[in-house]
MOPAC internal coordinates of N, CA, C and O (Angstrom, degrees):
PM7 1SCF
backbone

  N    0.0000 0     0.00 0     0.00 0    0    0    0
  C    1.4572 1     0.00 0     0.00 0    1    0    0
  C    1.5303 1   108.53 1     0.00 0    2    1    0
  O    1.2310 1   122.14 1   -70.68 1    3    2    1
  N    1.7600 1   113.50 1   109.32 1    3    2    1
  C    1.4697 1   102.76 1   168.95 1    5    3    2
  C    1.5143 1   112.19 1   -43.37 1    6    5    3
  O    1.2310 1   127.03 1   -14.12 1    7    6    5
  N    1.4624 1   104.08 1   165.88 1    7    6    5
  C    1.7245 1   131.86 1  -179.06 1    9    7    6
  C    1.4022 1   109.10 1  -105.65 1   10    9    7
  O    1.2310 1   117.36 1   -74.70 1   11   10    9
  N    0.9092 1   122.62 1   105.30 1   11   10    9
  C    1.6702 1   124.37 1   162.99 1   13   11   10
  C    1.4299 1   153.70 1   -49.59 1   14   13   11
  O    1.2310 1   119.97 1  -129.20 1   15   14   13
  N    1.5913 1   117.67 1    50.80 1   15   14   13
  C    1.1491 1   143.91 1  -155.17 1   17   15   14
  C    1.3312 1   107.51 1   -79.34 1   18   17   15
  O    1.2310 1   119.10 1   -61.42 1   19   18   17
  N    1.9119 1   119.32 1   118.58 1   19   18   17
  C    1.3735 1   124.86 1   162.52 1   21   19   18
  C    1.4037 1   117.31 1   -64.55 1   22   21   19
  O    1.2310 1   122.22 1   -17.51 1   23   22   21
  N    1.1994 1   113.35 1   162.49 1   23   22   21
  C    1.2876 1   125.91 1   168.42 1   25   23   22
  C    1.8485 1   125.13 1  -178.62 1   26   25   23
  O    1.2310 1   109.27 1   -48.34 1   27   26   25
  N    0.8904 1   137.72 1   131.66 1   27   26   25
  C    1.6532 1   157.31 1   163.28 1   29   27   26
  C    2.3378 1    86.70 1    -7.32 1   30   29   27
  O    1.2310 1   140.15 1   -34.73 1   31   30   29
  N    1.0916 1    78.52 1   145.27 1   31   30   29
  C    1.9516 1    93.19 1   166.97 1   33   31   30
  C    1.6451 1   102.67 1   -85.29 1   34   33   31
  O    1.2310 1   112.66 1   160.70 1   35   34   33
  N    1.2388 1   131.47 1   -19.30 1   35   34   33
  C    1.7562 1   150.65 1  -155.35 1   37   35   34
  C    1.8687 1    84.65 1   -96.51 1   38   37   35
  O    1.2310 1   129.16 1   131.02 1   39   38   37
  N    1.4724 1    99.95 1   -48.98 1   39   38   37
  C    2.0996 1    99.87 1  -171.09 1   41   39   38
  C    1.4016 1    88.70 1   -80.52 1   42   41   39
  O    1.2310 1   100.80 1    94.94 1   43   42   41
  N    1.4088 1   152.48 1   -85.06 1   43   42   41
  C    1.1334 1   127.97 1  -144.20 1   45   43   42
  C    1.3690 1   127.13 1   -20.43 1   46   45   43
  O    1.2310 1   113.20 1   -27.21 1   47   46   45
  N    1.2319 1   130.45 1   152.79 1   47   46   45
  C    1.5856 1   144.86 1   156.59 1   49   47   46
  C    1.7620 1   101.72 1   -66.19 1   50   49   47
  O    1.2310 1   141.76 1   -46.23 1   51   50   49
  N    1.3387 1    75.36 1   133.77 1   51   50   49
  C    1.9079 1   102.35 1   163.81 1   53   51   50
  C    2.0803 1    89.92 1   -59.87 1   54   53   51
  O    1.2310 1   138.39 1   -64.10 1   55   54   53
  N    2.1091 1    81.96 1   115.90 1   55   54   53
  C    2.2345 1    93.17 1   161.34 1   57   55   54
  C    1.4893 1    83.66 1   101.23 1   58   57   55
  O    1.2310 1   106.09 1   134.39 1   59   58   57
  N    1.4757 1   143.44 1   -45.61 1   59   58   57
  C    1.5941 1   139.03 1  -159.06 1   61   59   58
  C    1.3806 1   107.27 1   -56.25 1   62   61   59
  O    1.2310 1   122.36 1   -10.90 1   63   62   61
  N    0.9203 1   113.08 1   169.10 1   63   62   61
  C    1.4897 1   119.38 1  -152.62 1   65   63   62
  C    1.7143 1   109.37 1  -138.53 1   66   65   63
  O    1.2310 1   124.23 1   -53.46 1   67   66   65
  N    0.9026 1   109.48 1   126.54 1   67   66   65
  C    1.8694 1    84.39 1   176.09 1   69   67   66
  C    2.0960 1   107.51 1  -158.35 1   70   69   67
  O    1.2310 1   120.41 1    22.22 1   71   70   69
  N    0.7756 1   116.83 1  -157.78 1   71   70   69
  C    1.5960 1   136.73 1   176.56 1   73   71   70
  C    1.6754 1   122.10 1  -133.98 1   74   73   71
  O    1.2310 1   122.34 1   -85.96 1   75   74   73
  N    1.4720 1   113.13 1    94.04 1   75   74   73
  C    1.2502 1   114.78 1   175.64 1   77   75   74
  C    1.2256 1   120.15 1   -53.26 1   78   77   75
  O    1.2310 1   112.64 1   -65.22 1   79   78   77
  N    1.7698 1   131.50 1   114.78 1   79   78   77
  C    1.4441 1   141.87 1   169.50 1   81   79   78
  C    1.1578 1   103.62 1  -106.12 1   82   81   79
  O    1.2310 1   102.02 1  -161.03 1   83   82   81
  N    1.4844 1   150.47 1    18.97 1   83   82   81
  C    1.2866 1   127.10 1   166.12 1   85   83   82
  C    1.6617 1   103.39 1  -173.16 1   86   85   83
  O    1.2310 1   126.28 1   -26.11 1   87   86   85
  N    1.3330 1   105.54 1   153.89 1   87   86   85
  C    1.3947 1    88.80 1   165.66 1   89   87   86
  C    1.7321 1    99.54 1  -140.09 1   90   89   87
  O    1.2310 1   110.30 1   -64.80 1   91   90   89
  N    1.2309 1   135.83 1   115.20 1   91   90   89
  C    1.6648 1   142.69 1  -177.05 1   93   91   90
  C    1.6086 1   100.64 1   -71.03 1   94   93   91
  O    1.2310 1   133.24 1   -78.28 1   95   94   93
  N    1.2257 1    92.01 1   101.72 1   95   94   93
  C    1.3718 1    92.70 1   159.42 1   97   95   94
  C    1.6856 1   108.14 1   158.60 1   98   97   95
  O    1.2310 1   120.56 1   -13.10 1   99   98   97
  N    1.4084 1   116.54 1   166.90 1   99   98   97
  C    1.3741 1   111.40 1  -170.02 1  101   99   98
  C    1.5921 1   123.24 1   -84.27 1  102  101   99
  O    1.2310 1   116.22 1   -19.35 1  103  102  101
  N    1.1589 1   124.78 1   160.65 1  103  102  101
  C    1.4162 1   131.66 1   178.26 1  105  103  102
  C    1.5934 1   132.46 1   -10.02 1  106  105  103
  O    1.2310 1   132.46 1   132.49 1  107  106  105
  N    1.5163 1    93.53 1   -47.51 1  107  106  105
  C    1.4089 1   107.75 1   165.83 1  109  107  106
  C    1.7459 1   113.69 1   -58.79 1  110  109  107
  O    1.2310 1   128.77 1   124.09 1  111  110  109
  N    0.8665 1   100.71 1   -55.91 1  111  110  109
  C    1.9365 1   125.20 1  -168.04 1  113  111  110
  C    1.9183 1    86.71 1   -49.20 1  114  113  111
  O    1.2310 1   135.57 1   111.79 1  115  114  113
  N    1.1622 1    87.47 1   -68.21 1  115  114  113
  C    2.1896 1    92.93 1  -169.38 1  117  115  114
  C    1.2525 1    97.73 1   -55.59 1  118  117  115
  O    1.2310 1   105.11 1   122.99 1  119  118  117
  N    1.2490 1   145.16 1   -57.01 1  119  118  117
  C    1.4227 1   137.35 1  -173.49 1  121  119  118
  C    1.5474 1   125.32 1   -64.32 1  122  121  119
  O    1.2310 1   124.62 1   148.78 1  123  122  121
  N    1.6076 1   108.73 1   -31.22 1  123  122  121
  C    1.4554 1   119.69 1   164.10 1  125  123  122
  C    2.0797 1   103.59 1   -57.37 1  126  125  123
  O    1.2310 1   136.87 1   117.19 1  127  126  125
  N    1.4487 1    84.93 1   -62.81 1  127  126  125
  C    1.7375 1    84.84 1  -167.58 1  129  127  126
  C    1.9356 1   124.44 1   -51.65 1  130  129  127
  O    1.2310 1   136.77 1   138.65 1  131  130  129
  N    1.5618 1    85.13 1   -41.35 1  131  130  129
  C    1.8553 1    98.71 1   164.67 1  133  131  130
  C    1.0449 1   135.42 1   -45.79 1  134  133  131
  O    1.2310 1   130.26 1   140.75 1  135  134  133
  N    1.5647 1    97.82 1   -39.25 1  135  134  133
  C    1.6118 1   108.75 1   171.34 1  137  135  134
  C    1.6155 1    98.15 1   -69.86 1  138  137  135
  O    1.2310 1   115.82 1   138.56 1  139  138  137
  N    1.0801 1   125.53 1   -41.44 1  139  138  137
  C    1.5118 1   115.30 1  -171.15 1  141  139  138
  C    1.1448 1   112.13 1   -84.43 1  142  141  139
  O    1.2310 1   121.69 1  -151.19 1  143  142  141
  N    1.5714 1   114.36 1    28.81 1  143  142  141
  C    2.1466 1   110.04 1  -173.77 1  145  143  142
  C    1.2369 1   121.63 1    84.19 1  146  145  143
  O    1.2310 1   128.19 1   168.77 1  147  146  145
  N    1.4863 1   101.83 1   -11.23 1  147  146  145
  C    1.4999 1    79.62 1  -161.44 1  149  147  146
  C    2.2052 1   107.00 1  -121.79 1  150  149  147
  O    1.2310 1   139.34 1   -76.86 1  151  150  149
  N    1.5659 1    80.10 1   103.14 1  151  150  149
  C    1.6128 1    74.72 1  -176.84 1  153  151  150
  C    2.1761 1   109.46 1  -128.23 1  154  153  151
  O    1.2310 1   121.91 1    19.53 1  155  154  153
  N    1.0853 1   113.95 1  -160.47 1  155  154  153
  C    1.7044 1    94.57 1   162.21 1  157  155  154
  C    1.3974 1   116.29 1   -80.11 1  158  157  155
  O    1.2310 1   139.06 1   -13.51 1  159  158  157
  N    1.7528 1    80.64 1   166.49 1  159  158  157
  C    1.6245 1   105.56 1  -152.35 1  161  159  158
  C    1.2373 1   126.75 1    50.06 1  162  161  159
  O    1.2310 1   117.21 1  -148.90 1  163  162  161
  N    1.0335 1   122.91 1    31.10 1  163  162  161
  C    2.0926 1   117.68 1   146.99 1  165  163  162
  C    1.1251 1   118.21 1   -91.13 1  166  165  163
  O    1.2310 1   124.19 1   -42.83 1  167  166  165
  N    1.4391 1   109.56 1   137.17 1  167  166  165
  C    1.4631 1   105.67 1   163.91 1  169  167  166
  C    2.0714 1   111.80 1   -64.17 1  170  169  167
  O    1.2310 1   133.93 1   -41.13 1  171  170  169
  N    1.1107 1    90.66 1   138.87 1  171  170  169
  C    1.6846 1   103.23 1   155.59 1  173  171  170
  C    1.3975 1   122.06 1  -152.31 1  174  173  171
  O    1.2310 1   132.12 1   -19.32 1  175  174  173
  N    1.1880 1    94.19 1   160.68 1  175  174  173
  C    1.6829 1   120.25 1  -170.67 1  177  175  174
  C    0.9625 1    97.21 1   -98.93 1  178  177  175
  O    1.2310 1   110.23 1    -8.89 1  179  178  177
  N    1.5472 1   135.95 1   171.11 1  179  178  177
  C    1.6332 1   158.82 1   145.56 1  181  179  178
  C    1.3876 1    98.95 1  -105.94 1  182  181  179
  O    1.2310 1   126.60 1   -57.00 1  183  182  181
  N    1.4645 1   104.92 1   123.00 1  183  182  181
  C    1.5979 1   104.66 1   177.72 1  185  183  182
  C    1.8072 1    83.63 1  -119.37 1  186  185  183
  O    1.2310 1   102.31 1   137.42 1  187  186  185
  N    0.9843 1   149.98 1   -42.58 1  187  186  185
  C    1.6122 1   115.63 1   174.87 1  189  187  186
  C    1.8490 1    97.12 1   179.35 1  190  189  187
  O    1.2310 1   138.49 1    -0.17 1  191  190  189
  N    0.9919 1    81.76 1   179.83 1  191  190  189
  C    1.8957 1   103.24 1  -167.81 1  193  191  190
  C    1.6252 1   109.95 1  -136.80 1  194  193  191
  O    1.2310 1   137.91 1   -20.02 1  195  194  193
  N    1.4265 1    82.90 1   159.98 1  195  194  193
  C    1.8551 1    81.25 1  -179.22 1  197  195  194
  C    1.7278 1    97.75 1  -110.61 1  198  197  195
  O    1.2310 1   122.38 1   -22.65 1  199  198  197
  N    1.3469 1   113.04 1   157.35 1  199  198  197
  C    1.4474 1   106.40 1   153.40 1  201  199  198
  C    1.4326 1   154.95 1   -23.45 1  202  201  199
  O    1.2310 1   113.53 1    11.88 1  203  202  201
  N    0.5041 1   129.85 1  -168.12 1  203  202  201
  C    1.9108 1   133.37 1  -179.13 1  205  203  202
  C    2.1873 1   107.41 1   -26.01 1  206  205  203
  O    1.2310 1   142.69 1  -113.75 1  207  206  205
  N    2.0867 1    73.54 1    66.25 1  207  206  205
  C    1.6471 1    85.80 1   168.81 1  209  207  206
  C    1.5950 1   121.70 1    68.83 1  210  209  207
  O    1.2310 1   124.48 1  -168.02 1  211  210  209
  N    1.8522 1   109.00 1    11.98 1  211  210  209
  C    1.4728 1   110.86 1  -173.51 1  213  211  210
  C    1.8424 1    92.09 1   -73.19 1  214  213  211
  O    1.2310 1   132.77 1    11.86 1  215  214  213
  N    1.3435 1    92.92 1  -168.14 1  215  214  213
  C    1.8295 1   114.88 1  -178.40 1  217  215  214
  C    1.5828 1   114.48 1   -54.83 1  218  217  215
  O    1.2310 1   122.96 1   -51.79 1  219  218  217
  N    0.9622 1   111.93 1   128.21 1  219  218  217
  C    1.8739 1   127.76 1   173.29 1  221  219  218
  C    1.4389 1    97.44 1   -68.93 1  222  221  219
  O    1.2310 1   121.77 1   -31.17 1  223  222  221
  N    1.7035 1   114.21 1   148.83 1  223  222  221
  C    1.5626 1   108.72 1   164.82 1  225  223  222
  C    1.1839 1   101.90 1  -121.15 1  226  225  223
  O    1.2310 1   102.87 1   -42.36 1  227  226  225
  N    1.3371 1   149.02 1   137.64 1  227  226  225
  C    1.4006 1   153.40 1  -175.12 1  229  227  226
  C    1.4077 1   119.71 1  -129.88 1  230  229  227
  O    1.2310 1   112.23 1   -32.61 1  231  230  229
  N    1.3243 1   132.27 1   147.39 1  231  230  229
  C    1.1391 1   122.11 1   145.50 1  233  231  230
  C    1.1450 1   147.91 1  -157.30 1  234  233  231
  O    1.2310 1   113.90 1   -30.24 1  235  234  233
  N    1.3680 1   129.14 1   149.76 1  235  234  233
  C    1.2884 1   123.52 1  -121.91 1  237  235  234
  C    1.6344 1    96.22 1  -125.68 1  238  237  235
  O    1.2310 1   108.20 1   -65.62 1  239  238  237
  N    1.0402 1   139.66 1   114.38 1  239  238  237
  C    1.3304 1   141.79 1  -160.40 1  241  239  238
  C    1.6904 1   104.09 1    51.42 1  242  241  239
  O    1.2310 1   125.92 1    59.90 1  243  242  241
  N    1.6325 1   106.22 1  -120.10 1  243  242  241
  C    1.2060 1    99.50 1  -173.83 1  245  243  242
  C    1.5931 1   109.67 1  -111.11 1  246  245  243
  O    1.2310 1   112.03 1  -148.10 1  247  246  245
  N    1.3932 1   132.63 1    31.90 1  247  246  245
  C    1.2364 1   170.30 1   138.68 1  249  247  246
  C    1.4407 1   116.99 1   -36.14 1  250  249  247
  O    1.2310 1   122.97 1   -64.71 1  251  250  249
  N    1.0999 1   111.91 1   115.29 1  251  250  249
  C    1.9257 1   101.96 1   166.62 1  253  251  250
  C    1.7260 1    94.26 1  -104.67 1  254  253  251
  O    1.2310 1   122.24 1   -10.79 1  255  254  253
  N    1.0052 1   113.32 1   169.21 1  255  254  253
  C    1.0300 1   115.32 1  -179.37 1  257  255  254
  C    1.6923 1   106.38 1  -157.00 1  258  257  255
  O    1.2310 1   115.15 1   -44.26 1  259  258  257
  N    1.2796 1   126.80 1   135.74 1  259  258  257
  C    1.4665 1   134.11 1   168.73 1  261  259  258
  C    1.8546 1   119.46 1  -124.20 1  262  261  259
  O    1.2310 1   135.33 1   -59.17 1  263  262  261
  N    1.3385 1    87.93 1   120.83 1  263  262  261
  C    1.5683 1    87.73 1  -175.55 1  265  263  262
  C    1.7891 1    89.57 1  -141.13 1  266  265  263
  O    1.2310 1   134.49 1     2.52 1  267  266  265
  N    1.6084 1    89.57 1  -177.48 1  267  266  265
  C    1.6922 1   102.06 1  -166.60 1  269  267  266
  C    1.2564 1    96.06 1   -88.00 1  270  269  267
  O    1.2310 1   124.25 1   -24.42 1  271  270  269
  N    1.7075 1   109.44 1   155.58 1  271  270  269
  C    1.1004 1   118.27 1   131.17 1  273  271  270
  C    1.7827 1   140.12 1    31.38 1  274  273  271
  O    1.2310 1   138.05 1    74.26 1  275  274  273
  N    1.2263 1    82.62 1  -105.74 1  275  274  273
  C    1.2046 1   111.47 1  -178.95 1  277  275  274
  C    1.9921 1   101.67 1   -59.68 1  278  277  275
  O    1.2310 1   123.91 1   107.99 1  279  278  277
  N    1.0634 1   110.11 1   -72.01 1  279  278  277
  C    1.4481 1   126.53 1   162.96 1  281  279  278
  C    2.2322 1   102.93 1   -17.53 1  282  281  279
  O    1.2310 1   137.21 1   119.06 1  283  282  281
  N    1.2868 1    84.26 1   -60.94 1  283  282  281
  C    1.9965 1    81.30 1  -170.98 1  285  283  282
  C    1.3812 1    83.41 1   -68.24 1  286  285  283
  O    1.2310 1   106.58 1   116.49 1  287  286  285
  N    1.1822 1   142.56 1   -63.51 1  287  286  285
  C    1.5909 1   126.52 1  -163.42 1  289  287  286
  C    1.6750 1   114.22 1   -40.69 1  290  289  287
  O    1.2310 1   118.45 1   177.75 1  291  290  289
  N    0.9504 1   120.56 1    -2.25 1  291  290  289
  C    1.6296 1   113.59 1   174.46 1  293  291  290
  C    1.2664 1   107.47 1  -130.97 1  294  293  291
  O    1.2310 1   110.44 1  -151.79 1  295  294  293
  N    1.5579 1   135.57 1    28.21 1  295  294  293
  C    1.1201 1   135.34 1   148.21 1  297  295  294
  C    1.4826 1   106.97 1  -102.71 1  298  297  295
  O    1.2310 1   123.17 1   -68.32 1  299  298  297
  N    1.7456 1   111.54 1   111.68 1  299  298  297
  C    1.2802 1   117.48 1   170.70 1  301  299  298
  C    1.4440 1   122.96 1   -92.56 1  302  301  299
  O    1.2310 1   124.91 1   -50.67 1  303  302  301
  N    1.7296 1   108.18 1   129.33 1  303  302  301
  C    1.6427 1   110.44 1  -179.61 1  305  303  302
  C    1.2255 1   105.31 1  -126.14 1  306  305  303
  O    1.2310 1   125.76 1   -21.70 1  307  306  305
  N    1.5347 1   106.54 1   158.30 1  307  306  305
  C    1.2317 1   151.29 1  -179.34 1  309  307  306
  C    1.4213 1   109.80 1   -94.85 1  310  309  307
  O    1.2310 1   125.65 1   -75.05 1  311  310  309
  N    1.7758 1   106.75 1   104.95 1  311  310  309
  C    1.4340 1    98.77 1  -166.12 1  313  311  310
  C    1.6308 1   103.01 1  -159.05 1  314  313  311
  O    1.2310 1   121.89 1   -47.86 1  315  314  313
  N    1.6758 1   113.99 1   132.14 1  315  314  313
  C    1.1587 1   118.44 1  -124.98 1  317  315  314
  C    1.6793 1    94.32 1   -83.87 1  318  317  315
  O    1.2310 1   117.52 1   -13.67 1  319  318  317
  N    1.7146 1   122.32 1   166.33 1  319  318  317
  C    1.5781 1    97.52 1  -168.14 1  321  319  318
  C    1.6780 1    82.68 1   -96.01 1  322  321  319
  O    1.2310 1   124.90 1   -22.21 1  323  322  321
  N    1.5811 1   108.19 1   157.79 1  323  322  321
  C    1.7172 1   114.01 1   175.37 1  325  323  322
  C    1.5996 1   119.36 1   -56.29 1  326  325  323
  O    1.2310 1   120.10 1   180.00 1  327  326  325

């Protein structure tokens, strides 16, 4: 039986797969991201990152989605260990 290890949307691996349970941050932050799909309980993917802290690409059903940095660091997922 996989193990169920949290971690940052910013730490995932490029292709990982997981289930959003939280997102840290205030009112504004959850309502910005919602509008973009992405709130608890969705599945999302990490499709890739840029270097030295550029934009996360995600996606969330059939959604790509690009946000900062900083931004994926406060979406926490649920993502199974290999």
């Amino acid at each position: 039986m996989p193990i169920k290890l949290e971690t940052t949307l910013d730490r995932m691996s490029n292709g990982q797969k997981g289930i959003i349970v939280n997102i840290n941050g205030g009112q504004g932050l959850i309502n910005r991201l919602s509008a973009l799909g992405i709130m608890k309980g969705k599945r999302v993917t990490k499709v890739s990152n840029m270097i030295m802290h550029g934009p996360v690409t995600a996606e969330v059903g059939q959604t790509r989605i690009a946000m900062g940095h900083n931004m994926a660091g406060k979406v926490i997922v649920e993502v199974a260990s290999p």
